[in-house]
N, C-alpha and C positions, 0 to 999 in steps of 0.2 A: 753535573748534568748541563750537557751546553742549551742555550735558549733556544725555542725556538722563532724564527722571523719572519713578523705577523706585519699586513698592511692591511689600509682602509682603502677602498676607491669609493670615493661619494663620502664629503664630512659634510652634510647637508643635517636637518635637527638628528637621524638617527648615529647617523654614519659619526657623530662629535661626539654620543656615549660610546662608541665602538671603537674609538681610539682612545677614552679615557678609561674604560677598561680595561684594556690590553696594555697599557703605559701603566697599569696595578697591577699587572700579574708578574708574580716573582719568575718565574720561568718562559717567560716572553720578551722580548725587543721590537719594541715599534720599530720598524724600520723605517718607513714612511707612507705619506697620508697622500692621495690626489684625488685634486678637484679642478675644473677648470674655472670654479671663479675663486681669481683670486684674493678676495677679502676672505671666502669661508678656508681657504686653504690655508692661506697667513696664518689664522685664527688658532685652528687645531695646532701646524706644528707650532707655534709659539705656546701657547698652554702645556702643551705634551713633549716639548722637544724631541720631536722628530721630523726629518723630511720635510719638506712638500714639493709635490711633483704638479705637472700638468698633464701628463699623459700614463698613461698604463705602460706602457714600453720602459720609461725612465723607473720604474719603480722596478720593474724585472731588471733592468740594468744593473740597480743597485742589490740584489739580492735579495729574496724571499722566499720564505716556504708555504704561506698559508695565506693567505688574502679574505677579508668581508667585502662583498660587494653591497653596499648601501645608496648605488645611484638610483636615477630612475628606473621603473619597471623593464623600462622601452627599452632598454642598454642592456636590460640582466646578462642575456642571451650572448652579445657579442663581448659583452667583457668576458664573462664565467668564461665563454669557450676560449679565450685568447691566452687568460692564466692556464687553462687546462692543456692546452699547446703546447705549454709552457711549462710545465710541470709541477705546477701549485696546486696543494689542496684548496679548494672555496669553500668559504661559509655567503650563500648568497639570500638577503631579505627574499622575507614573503612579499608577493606571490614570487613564484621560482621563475616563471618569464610571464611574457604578456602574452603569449597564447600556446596550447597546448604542441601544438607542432616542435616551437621552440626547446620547449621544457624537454623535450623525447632526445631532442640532440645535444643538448647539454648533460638529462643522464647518459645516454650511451656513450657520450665523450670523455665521460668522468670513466665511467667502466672499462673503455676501451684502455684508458693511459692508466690503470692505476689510481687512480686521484680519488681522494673524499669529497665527496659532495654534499654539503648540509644546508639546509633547507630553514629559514627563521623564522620561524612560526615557534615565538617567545614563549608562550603560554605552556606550551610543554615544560617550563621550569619554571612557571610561578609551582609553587610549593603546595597551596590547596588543590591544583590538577595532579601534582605530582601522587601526593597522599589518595587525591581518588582514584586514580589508576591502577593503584596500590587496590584497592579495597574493592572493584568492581569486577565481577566476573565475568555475568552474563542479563545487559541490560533489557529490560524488557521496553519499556519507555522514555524518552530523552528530551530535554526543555531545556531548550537555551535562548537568553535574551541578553541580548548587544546593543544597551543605546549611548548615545553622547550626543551633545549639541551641534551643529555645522562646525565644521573645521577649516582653519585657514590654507589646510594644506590637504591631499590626496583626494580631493574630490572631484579628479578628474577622471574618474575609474568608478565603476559600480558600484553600490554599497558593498556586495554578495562579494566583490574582490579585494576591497577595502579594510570589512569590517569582520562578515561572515567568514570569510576562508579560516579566519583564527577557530573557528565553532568546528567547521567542517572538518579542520583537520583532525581536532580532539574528537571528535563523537566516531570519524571513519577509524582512530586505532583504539577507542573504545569497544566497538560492535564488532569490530575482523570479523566482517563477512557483506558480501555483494549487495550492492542496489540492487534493488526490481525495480520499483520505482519512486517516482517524486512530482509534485504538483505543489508551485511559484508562482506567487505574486509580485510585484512590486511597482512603485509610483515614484517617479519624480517628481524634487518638488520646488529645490534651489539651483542646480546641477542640468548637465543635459542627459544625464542618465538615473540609475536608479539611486535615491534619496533612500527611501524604506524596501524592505524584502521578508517576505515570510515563504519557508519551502519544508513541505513535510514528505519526509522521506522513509518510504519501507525499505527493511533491507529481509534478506533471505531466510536470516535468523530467526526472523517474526519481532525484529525491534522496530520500533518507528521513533522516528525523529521529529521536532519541530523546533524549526530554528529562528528567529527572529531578530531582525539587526535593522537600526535606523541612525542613521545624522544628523536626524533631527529633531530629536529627544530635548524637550525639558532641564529633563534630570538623567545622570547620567547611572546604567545598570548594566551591570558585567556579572551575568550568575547564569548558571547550567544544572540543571536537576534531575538524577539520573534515580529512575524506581527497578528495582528486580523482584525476586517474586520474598526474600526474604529484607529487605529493607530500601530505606529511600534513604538518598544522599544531595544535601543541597549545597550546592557551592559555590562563595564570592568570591571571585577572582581580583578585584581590588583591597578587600580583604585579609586576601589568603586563608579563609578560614572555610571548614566543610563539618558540618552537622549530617550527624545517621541517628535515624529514623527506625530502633526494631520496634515486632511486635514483642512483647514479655512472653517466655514461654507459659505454655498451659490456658487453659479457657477464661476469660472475664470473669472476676468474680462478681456474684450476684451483687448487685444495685449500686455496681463501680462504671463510672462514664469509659468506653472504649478508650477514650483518649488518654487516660491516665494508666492504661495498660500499655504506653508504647515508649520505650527505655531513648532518651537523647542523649548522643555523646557526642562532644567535638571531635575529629580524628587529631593526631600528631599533628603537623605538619612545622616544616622546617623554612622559616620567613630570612629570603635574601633576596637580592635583588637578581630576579628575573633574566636580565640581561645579564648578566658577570657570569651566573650560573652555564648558560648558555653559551659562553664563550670560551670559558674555564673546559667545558664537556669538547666545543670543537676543538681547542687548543690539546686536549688529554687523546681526542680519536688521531689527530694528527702526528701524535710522538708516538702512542700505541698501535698505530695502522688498525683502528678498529672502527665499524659502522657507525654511525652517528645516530645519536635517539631520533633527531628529524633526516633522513635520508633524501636523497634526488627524488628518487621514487614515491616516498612520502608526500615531498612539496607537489610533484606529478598527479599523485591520484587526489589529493585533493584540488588542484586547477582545475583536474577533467571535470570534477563533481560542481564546481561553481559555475565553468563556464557551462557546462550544463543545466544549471538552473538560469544564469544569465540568457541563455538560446532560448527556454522554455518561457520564461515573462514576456520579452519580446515576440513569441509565435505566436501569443496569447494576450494580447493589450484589452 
């Protein structure tokens, strides 16, 4: 089975797992990495022997089939479409561009030529989301809280683009089915934009959403809690782990506390890391020409949904 040939542009903190990854995969060849500083570019191909370029042109020179884009937001856009031109499948970080306009021309460009377009929104292969995905049919109520302390890095961007889009994206292919609507708050508080965000969202189905995400948390909380009408599921995504919640069939028996009538079980789930996972699935749609579990569209309709709460805090200060 010949390899296929995988490049990073952007070895900045994520884009240095994404080529140490793909320099582990037995049916991959880093081909090479590009960044334009050259200390972080050194850095990678000397750990990972491969490459390093300065520009996107030089890496298509040397041949590739499938590219991560891990640069800046501001870039997604003009890189992804340039590979796409090009004739390379992309795997490009979350968000998929830095405004929706973008993100539309990058998937139709992906469409147009053939190409895969996947979309990094990790969390779809931590293992506890995996397993609940698995187990959830039809949510009636959804509870997610996102915090961590200020960070030295991506706080140039809203929290709701930062931190929440990882929520949004899980809970819009949880619920498959349309907004009606939403009402968002949020404060800055280090940043010139939003610091904290809370947005609760009805959709059609008659789920609602409440989602909540800060930077400047204390202590740091990554769980989602999803109730239906026969059980609840709570889940840490640092963790990896998810607890359900049935009722015991049959009535309470007399002079027993409700609470001891309600069965916990941990689900399955399968602990690896996140990111390999994730890479391994783009690397597999790439040699199988098949859809990727985070699609163009994917990272799409989840941007619309943020910068849409992003538009609504600001209408409303």
């Amino acid at each position: 089975m010949s390899k296929i040939r995988v490049g990073v542009v952007g070895v900045g903190h994520l884009g240095y797992h994404h080529a140490r990854n793909y320099a582990a995969l037995e049916d991959v060849a880093l081909t090479g990495v590009v960044d334009s500083d050259v200390e972080r570019r050194a850095k990678a191909s000397r750990d990972f022997n491969a490459p390093g370029f300065a520009t996107v042109a030089e890496l298509l020179a040397a041949g590739v089939d499938a590219v991560s884009v891990a640069a800046p937001t501001t870039a997604h856009a003009a890189v992804t479409f340039e590979l796409l031109e090009a004739g390379v499948d992309v795997l490009v970080e979350k968000p998929i561009a830095a405004t929706v306009a973008q993100a539309e021309t990058m998937v139709a460009a992906a469409a147009s030529r053939g190409r895969i377009l996947q979309v990094g929104h990790i969390e779809r292969f931590n293992g506890a989301v995996m397993a609940l995905m698995q187990a959830v049919a039809d949510p009636k109520f959804i509870e997610c809280h996102r915090l961590s302390p200020y960070p030295n890095r991506g706080h140039d961007v809203s929290v709701v683009l930062d931190l929440m889009i990882h929520d949004l994206d899980i809970v819009i292919a949880l619920v498959r089915s349309p907004i009606v609507s939403l009402d968002a708050v949020g404060v800055a508080v280090f940043s010139p934009s939003e610091d904290i965000a809370n947005v609760r969202i009805r959709f059609a189905s008659g789920c609602v959403a409440n989602l909540t995400c800060s930077r400047v948390a204390v202590e740091r909380m990554r769980k989602i809690r999803v109730f239906s009408n026969d059980a609840y599921y709570s889940t840490d995504y640092s963790e990896q782990e998810v607890l359900s919640y049935r009722k015991k069939p049959g009535p309470v028996p007399p002079g027993v506390s409700p609470m001891l009538h309600i069965d916990v079980e941990p689900l399955a789930v399968v602990r690896d890391e996140p990111l390999k996972l994730e890479l391994a699935s783009f690397v597999r749609c790439v040699r199988e020409r098949t859809r990727p579990v985070v699609s163009g569209e994917d990272g799409l309709a989840a941007l619309r949904v943020a910068r849409d709460i992003v538009d609504f805090i600001r209408e409303h200060p």
